[in-house]
Structures are given as structure tokens and as C-alpha cells.
VOKOLVO-632287 format. One record per residue (C-alpha): chain; residue number from 1; residue in one letter; x, y, z. Coordinates in Angstrom, 2 decimals. Example, Ala and Ser with C-alpha at 12.3 -4.5 7.8 and 13.67 -1.06 7.14 Angstrom:
residues 2
+---+-----+---+---------+---------+---------+
: c :   k : r :      xx :      yy :      zz :
+---+-----+---+---------+---------+---------+
: A :   1 : A :   12.30 :   -4.50 :    7.80 :
: A :   2 : S :   13.67 :   -1.06 :    7.14 :
+---+-----+---+---------+---------+---------+
This chain:
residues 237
+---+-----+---+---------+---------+---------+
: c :   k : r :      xx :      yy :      zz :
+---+-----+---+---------+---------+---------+
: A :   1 : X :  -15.47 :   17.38 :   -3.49 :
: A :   2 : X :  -13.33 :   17.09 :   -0.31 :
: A :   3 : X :   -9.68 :   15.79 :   -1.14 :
: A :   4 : X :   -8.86 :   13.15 :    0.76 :
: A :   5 : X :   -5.42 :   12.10 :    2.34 :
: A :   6 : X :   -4.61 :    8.31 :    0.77 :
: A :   7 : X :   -2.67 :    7.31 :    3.40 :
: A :   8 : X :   -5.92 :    7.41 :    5.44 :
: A :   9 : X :   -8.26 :    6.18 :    3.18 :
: A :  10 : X :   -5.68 :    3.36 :    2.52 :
: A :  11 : X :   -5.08 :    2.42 :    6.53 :
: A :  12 : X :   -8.82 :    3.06 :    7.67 :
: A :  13 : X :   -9.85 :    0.21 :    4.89 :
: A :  14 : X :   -8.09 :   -3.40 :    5.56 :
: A :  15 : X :   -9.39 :   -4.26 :    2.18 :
: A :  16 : X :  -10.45 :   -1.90 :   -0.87 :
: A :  17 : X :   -9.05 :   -4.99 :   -2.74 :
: A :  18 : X :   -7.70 :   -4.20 :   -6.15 :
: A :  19 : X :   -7.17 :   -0.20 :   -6.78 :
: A :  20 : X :   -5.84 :    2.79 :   -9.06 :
: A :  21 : X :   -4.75 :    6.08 :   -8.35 :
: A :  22 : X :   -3.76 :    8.73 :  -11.69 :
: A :  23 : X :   -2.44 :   12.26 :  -10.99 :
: A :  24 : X :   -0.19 :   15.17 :  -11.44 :
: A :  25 : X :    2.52 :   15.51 :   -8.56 :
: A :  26 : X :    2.76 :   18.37 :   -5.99 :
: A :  27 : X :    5.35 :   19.88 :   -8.51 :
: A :  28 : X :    3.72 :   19.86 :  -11.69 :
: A :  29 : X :    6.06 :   18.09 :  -13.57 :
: A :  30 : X :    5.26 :   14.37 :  -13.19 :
: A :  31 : X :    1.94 :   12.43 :  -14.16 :
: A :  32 : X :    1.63 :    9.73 :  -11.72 :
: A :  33 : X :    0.33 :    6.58 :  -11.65 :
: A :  34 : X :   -0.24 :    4.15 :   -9.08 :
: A :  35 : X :   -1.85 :    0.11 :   -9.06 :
: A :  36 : X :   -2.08 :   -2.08 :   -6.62 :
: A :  37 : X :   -3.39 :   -5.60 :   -5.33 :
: A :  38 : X :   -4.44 :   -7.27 :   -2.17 :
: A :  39 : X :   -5.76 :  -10.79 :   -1.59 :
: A :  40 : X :   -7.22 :  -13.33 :    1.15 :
: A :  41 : X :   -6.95 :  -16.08 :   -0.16 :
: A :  42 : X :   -3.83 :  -18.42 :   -0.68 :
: A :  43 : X :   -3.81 :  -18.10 :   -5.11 :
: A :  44 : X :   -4.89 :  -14.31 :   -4.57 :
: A :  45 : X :   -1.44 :  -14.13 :   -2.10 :
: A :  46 : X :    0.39 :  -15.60 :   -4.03 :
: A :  47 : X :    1.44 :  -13.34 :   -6.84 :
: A :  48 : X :    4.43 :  -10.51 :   -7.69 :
: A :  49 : X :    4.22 :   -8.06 :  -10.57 :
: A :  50 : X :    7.11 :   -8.47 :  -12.34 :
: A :  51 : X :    8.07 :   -5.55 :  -15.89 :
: A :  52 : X :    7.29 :   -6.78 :  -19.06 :
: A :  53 : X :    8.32 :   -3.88 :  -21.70 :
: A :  54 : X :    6.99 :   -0.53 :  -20.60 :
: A :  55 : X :    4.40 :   -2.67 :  -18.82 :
: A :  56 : X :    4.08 :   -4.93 :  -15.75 :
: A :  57 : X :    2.36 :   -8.42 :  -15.57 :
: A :  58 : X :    1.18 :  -10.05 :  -12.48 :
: A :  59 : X :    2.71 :  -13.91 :  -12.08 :
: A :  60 : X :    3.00 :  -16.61 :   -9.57 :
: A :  61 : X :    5.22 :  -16.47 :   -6.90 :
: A :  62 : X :    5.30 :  -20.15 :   -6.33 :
: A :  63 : X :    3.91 :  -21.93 :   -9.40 :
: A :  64 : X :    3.11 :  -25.29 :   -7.27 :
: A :  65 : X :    1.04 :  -23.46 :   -5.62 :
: A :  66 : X :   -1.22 :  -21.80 :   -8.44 :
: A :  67 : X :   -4.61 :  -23.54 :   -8.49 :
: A :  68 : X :   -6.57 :  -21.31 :  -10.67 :
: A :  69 : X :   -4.81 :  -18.29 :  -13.12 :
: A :  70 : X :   -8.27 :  -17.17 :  -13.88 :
: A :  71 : X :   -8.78 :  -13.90 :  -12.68 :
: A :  72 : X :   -5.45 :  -13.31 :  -11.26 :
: A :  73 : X :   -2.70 :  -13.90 :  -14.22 :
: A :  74 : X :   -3.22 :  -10.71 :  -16.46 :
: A :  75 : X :   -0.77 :   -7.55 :  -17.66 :
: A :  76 : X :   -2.35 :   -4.67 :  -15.10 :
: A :  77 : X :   -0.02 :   -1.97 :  -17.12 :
: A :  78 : X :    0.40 :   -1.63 :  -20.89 :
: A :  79 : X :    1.65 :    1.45 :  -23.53 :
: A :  80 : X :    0.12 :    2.10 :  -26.57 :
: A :  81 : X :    1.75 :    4.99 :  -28.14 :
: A :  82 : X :    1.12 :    8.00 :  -26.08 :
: A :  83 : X :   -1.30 :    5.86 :  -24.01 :
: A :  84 : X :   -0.78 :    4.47 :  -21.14 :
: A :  85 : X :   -3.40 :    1.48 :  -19.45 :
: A :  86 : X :   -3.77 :    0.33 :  -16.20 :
: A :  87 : X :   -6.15 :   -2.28 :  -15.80 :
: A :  88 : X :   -7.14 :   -4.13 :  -12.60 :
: A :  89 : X :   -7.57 :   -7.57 :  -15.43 :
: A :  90 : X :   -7.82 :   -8.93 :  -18.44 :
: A :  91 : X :   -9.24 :   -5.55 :  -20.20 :
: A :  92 : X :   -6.16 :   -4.03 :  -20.17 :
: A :  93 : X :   -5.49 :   -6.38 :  -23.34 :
: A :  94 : X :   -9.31 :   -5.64 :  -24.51 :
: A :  95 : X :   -8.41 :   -1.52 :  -24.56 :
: A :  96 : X :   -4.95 :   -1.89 :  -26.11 :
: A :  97 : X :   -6.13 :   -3.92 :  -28.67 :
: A :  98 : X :   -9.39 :   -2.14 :  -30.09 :
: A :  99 : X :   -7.87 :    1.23 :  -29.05 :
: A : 100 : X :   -5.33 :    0.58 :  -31.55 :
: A : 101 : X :   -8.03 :   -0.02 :  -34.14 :
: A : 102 : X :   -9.22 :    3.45 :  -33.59 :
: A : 103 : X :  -11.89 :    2.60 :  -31.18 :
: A : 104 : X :  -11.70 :    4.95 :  -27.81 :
: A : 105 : X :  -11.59 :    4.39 :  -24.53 :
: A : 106 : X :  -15.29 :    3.62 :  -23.29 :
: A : 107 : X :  -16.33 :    2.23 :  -26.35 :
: A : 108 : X :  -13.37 :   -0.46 :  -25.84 :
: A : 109 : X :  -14.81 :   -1.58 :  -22.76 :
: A : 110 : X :  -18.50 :   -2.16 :  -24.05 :
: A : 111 : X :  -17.82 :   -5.37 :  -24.57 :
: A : 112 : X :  -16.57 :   -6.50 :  -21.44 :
: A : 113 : X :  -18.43 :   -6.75 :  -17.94 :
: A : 114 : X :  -17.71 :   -6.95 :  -14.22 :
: A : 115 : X :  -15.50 :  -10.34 :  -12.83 :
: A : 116 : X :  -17.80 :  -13.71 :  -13.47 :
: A : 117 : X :  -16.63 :  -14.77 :   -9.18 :
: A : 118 : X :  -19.89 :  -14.82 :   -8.08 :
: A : 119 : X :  -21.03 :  -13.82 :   -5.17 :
: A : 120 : X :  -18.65 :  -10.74 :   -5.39 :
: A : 121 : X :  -18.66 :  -10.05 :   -8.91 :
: A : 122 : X :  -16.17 :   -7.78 :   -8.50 :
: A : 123 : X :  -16.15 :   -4.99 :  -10.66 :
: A : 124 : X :  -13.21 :   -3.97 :  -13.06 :
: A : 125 : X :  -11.95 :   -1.07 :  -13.13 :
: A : 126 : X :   -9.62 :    1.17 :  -15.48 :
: A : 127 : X :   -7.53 :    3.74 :  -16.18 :
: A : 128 : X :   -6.04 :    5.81 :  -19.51 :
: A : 129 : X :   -3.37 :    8.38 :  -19.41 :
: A : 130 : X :   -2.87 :   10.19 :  -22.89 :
: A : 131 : X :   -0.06 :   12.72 :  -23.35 :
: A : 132 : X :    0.66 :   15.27 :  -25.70 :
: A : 133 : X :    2.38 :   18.39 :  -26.38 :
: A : 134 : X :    0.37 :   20.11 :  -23.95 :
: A : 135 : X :    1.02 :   17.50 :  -21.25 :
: A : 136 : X :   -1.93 :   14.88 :  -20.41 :
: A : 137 : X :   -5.34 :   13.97 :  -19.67 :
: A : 138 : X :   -6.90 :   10.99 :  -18.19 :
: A : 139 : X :   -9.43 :    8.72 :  -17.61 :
: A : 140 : X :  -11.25 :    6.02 :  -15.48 :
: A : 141 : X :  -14.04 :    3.41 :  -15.84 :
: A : 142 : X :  -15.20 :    0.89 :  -13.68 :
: A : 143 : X :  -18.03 :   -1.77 :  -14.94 :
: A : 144 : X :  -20.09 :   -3.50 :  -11.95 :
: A : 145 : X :  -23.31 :   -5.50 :  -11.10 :
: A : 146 : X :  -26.30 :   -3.40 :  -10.36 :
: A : 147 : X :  -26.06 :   -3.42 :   -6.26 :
: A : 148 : X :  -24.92 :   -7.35 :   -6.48 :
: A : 149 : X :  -27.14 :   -8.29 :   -9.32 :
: A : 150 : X :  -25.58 :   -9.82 :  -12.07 :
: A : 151 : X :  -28.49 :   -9.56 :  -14.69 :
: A : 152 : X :  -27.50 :   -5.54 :  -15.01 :
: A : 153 : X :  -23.57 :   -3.94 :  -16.14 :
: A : 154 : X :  -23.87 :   -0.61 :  -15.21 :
: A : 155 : X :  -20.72 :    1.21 :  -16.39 :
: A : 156 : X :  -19.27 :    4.64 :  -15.71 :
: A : 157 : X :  -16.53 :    6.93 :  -17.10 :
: A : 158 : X :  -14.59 :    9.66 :  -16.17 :
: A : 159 : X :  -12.78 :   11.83 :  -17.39 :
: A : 160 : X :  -10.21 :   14.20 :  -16.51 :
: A : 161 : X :   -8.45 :   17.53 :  -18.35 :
: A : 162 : X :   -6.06 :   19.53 :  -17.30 :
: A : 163 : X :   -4.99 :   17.96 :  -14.23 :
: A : 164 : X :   -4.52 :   19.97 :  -10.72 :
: A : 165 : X :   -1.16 :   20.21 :   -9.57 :
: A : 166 : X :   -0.96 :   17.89 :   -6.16 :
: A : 167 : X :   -4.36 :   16.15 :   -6.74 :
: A : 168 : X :   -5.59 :   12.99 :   -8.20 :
: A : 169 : X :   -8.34 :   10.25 :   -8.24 :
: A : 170 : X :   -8.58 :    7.25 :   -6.53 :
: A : 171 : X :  -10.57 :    4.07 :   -7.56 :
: A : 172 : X :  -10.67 :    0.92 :   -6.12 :
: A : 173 : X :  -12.77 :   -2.37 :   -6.31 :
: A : 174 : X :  -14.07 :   -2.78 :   -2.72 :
: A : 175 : X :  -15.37 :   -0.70 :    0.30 :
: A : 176 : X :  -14.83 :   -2.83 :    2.50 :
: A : 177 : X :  -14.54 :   -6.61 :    3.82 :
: A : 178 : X :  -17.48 :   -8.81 :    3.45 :
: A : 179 : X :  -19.07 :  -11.61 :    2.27 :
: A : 180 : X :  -20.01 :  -10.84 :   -0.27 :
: A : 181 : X :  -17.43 :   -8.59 :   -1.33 :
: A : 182 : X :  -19.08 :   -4.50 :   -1.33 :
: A : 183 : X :  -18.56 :   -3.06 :   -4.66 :
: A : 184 : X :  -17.36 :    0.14 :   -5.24 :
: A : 185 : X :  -19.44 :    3.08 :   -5.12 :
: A : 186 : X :  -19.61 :    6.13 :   -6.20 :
: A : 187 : X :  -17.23 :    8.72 :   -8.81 :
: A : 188 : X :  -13.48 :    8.14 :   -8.07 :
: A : 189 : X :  -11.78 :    9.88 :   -4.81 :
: A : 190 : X :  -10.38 :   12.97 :   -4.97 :
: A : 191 : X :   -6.70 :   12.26 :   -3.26 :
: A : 192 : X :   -3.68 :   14.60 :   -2.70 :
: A : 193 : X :   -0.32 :   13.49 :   -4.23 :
: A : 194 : X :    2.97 :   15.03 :   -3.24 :
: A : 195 : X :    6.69 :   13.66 :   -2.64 :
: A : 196 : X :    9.16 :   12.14 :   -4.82 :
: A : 197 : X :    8.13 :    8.33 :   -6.24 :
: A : 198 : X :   10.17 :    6.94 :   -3.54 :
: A : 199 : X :    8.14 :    8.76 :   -0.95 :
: A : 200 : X :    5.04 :    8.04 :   -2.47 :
: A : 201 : X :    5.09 :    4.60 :   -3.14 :
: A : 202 : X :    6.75 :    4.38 :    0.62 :
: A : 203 : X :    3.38 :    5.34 :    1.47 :
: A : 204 : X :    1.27 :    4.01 :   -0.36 :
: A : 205 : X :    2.74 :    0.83 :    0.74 :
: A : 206 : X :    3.39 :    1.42 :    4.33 :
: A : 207 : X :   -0.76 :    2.42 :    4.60 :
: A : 208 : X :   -1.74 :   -0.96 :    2.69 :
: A : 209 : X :   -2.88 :   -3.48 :    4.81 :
: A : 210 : X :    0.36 :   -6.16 :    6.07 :
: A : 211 : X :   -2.16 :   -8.90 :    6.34 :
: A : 212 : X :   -3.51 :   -8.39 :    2.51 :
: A : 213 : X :   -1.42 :   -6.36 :    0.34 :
: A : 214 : X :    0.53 :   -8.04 :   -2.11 :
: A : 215 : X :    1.97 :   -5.90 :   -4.94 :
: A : 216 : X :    2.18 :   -1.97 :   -5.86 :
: A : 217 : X :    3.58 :   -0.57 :   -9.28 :
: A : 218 : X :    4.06 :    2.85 :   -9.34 :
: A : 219 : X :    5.25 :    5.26 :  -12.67 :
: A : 220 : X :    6.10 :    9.01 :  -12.81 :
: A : 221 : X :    6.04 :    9.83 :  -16.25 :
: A : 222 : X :    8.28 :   13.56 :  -16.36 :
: A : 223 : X :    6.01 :   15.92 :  -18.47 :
: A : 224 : X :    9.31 :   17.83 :  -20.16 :
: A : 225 : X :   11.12 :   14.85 :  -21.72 :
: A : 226 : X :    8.48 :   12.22 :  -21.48 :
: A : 227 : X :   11.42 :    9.76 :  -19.51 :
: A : 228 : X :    9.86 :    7.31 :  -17.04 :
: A : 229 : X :   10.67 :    6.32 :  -13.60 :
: A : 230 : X :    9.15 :    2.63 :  -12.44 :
: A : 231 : X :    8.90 :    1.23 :   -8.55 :
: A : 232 : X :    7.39 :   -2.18 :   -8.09 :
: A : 233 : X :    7.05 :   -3.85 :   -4.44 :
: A : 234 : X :    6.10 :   -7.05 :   -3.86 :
: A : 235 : X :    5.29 :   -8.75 :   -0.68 :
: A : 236 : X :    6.66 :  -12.14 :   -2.16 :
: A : 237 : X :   10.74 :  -11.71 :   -2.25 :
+---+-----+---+---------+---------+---------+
């Protein structure tokens, strides 16, 4: 698989929507982690992520002006031991939870199914980081319609050990503008990380489209000492 640069795939697409990106830095030493959102319309605009814990939850900007949480009021990052979730919705609450019964990863998302906003029905997608001793894995699922049909979930996982130095993989929930929305498609991008967190979330910002983005949390978790460092932009300030 090619790697791709993100700053390109990020700029040549004014709206992939909703997306994750899960790595190992250029260095070796971080595992990285990277969520963002983008809307069109007013409600989908108006949102910040703002820490909760280890975690981040998405909230209104200007509460008058929320006319429907559904969908867009959820916790996109939680930590469940040596766990880490990053959820583009509600799921991220549906892994934590049976996860800490003992159930794994895919088998926590069986019961859950793409976005009910037909025509899009946007599909949701997911991410686990697990470390250890040795460092970490990871993985990520996404759950959609079959090609725009909503009678079919088709859902995929993937799963990644040993991560490369410099590389990651990139999901998101959209190709492209449209009406409806294009789902995803495909296994996750291959991308290239590299630079500090304050030079990658710099670009992974700076690439997002002005007119859509919205918010972008981004962790480096170091792999010696297990401390964390944390950037969250918002659009809304």
C-alpha cells in the first residue's frame, strides 16, 4: 500500500467529515492519536471538544442555538485501563462499557450499526489503542450501510501490531461532498506521521477545510513512561 501524505489527502477533500488517524511518530517513541470533526450545517458547526478526565467530550458552543444533540453530543475519547477509545459517537460509551466486562473490541461493536440520518447513514467508525510492556497495538472498525442501503451493516476490523515507526492509518466517514453523503470505502489509509504534536496537529489543522472543520484532539502517549501530552483546537473560541 502506497503511504500517503495527510496533509494532502486532508486539503484535496473539503469534506471527509468525521475522521481518525492512530500511529507511531517519526521517532519511535510516541503513539499518536488524532480525531477530528467537520460540519455543514448550523448544529453540526456549532460544537468545541472540551477534556473530560483522560477523555474529551464534544459540547455546544452556543446552547441557544442547539436544536438537536442527537448525533452530535457524545465523548469521542475515553481510557479504560491500558485502553484507549476514540470513537466518532455514541460507541465510544458502547466499547468502554462491555470491554470492561471482558468482551473485546469487535465483539463490543456487534451490537451497534451505522448513524440512523438517513439518506447518509453515515457510518461510525472506531479506534483502540492497547499498551503494554512491549509498547502498543491498535485497532479500527468502521460499521456502514451496504453501498447506501440500510437493510445490510456490513462491518470491518483492523488490526494493527507492531506499529512502523513514522506511519499510521487514516479513517474517515466520507469521500467526499454529496447528497447523499459517500461513505467510506475501503481498509484505512496508510499515512506518514512525523514532527512534534505541535507540528502535527498545526497540520492537521491548517489542511482541514476553513469552511467545515470544527474541532481536532490530538494525544501523544510517550512509550517509556506512559505520560500524555493533549492538544485540542476548536474553531469556536
Amino acid at each position: 500500500m502506497k503511504k500517503l501524505d495527510i496533509a494532502q489527502e486532508l486539503s484535496s477533500n473539503a469534506y471527509p467529515g468525521r475522521g481518525i488517524i492512530i500511529g507511531k511518530s517519526a521517532d519511535g517513541k510516541h503513539a499518536v492519536t488524532a480525531y477530528f470533526i467537520m460540519g455543514r450545517s448550523e448544529n453540526s458547526r456549532n460544537r468545541v471538544f472540551i477534556e473530560e478526565g483522560r477523555g474529551i467530550r464534544t459540547e455546544a458552543f452556543d446552547p441557544s442555538k442547539l436544536t438537536d444533540p442527537h448525533l452530535i453530543i457524545y465523548a469521542p475519547v475515553r481510557v479504560l485501563g491500558n485502553k484507549l477509545i476514540v470513537t466518532n459517537g455514541d460507541q465510544t460509551d458502547t466499547i468502554y462499557e462491555l470491554m470492561d466486562k471482558q468482551y473485546t473490541f469487535e465483539q463490543s461493536l456487534r451490537s451497534r450499526e451505522f448513524e440512523d440520518d438517513a439518506p447518509n447513514y453515515t457510518p461510525r467508525i472506531s479506534g483502540i489503542l492497547r499498551f503494554d510492556e512491549k509498547g502498543f497495538n491498535y485497532a479500527m472498525s468502521i460499521l456502514k450501510s451496504a453501498n447506501g442501503n440500510p437493510d445490510s451493516c456490513q462491518r470491518y476490523t483492523f488490526s494493527y501490531t507492531n506499529p512502523i515507526a513514522g506511519e499510521g492509518h487514516f479513517i474517515h466517514t466520507y469521500m467526499g461532498d454529496g447528497s447523499p453523503l459517500p461513505s467510506f470505502e475501503g481498509e484505512p489509509k496508510l499515512v506518514g506521521i512525523s514532527g512534534s504534536i505541535d507540528e502535527f496537529t498545526d497540520m492537521l489543522w491548517n489542511s482541514l477545510n476553513a469552511d467545515n472543520k470544527v474541532s481536532l484532539f490530538v494525544r501523544y502517549v510517550n512509550l517509556e513512561d506512559s505520560t500524555e501530552e493533549t492538544r485540542i483546537v476548536n474553531k469556536n473560541k
